[in-house]
C-alpha positions in Angstrom: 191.4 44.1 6.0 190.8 42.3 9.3 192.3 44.1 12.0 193.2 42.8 15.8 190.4 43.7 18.7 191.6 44.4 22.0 187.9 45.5 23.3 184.5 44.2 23.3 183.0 47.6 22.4 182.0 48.3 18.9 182.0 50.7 16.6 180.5 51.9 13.2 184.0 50.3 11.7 182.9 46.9 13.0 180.5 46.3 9.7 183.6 44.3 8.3 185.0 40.9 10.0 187.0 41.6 12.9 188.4 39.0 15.1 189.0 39.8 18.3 191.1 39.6 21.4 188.4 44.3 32.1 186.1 44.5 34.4 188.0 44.3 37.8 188.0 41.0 38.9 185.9 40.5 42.2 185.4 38.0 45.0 187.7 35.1 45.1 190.5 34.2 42.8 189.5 31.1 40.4 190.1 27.8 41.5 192.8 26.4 40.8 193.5 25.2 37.6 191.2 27.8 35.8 192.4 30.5 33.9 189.0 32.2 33.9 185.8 31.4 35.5 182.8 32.9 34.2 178.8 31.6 34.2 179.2 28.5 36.8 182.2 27.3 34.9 185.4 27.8 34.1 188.1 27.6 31.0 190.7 25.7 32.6 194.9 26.5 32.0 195.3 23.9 29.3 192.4 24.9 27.1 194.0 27.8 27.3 197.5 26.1 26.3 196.0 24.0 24.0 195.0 27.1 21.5 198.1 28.3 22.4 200.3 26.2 21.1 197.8 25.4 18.0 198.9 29.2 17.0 202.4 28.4 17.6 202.4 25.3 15.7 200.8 27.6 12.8 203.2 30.4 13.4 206.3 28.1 13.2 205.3 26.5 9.8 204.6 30.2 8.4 207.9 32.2 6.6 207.3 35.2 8.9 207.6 33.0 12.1 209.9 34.8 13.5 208.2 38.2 13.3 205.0 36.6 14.4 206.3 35.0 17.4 208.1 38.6 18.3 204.8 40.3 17.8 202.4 38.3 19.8 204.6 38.0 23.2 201.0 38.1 25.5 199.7 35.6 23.3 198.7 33.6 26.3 196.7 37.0 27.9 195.4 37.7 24.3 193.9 34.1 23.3 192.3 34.2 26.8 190.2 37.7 26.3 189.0 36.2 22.9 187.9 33.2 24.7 186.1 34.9 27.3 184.6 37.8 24.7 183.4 35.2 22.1 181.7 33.9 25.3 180.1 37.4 25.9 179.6 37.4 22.5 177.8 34.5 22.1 175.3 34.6 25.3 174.7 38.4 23.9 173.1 36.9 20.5 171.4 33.9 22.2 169.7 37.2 24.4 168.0 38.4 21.0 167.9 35.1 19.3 170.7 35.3 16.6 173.1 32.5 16.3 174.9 32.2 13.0 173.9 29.2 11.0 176.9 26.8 10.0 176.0 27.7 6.5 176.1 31.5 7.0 179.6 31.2 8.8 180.4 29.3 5.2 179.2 31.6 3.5 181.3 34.9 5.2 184.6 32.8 5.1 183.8 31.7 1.4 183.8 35.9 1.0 186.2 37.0 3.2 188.7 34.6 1.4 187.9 36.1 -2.0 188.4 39.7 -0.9 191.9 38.7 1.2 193.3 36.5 -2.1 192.2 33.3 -1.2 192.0 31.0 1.8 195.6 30.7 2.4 195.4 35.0 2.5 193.2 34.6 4.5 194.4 32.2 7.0 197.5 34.2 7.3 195.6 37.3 8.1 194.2 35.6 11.3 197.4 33.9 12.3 198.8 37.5 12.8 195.7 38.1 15.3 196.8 34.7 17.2 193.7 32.5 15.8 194.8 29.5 14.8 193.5 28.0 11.1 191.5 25.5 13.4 189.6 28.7 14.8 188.6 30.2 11.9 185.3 29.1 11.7 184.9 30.2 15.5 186.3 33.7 15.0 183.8 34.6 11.7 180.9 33.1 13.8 181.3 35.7 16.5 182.2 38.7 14.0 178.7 37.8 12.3 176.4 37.3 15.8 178.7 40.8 17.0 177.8 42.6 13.4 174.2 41.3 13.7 173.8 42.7 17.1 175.4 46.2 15.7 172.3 46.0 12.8 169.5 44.8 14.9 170.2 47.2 18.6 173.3 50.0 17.3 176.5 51.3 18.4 175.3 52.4 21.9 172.8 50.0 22.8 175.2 47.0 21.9 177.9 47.9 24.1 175.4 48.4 26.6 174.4 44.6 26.4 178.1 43.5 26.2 178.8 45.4 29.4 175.2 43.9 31.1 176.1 40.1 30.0 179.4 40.4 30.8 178.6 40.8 34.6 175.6 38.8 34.6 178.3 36.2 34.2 179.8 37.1 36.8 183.9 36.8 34.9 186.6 36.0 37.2 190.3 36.2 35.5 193.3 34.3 37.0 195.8 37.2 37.9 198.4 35.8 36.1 196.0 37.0 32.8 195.3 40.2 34.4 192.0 41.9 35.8 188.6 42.2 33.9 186.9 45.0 33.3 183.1 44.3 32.4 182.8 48.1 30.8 185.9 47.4 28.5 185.4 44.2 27.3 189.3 42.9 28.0 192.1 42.6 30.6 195.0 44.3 31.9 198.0 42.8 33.8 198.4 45.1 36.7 202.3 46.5 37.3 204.6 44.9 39.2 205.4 46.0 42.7 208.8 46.4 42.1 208.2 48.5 39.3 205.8 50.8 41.5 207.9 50.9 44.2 210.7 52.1 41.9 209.0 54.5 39.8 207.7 55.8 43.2 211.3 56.5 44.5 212.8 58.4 41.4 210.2 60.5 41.4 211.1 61.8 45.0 214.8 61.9 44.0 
């Protein structure tokens, strides 16, 4: 079963494919137009829209559409962490040379669609995470560099090097995504003054 991410961190569990989606952000906000900016660049507002709306698109054409759209209201937030953690990910691997041939991602979808039922099972499965059919690909690569990493350094030592790369990055979230923690691996959207403020005053009622 392939079951949603909301860390970076790992655990023993993480042998299977997983797909995924907060360090506090710190020094300036991103510039405009960027939704994150991590490693002297950026992921801009519409590449984050454009995977948006490819899960949407996907969503809508699926007979549970309505239950998926209901259940992925941050899908915005969500689609950003994975972005940023395959990122993380990724420069992790590159760090102790493994980077998933195009023939060994094949060959983990070929397998993960025969133990989901088939591609289509499989497709659907990810679509409830918020990865677009187009993204599939992406998603199984990081699971296998992640799962590698787990083999090769362990539990501990791993989340150690997610937690190092992810600062020597240097990750800067828009606020509107929330803050990002380097420890945790995603993002939080902080509370709402107003909602502070007024939990603040029935509590001295």
């Amino acid at each position: 079963m392939i079951r949603r991410r909301t860390a970076l961190s790992v655990s023993a569990a993480s042998a299977l494919l997983l797909s995924a989606p907060l360090l506090t952000a710190c020094g300036e906000a991103p510039r405009p137009g960027a939704a994150a900016v991590l490693d002297g660049g950026r992921i801009t507002v519409s590449e984050l829209q454009a995977q948006v709306k490819d899960v949407r698109a996907a969503q809508r054409d699926d007979p549970r559409a309505a239950q998926m759209v209901a259940s992925s209201g941050r899908l915005s937030q969500d689609t950003l962490i994975r972005m940023i953690q395959f990122r993380v990910i990724e420069r992790a691997g590159q760090d102790h040379g493994i980077s998933p041939t195009r023939r060994e991602v094949q060959r983990a979808r070929a397998s993960a669609e025969a133990q989901s039922g088939g591609a289509k099972a499989l497709r659907a499965l990810y679509l409830q995470q918020g990865i677009a059919p187009g993204r599939i690909d992406e998603a199984v690569r990081m699971d296998l560099t992640r799962n590698a990493l787990l083999r090769k350094l362990g539990t501990a030592k791993v989340n150690e090097v997610f937690t190092r790369t992810s600062k020597a990055l240097d990750i800067r979230v828009n606020p509107r995504y929330g803050k990002w923690d380097n420890t945790q691996g995603t993002a939080v959207l902080a509370k709402e003054a107003w909602l502070r403020t007024s939990g603040g005053a029935r509590e001295q009622a």
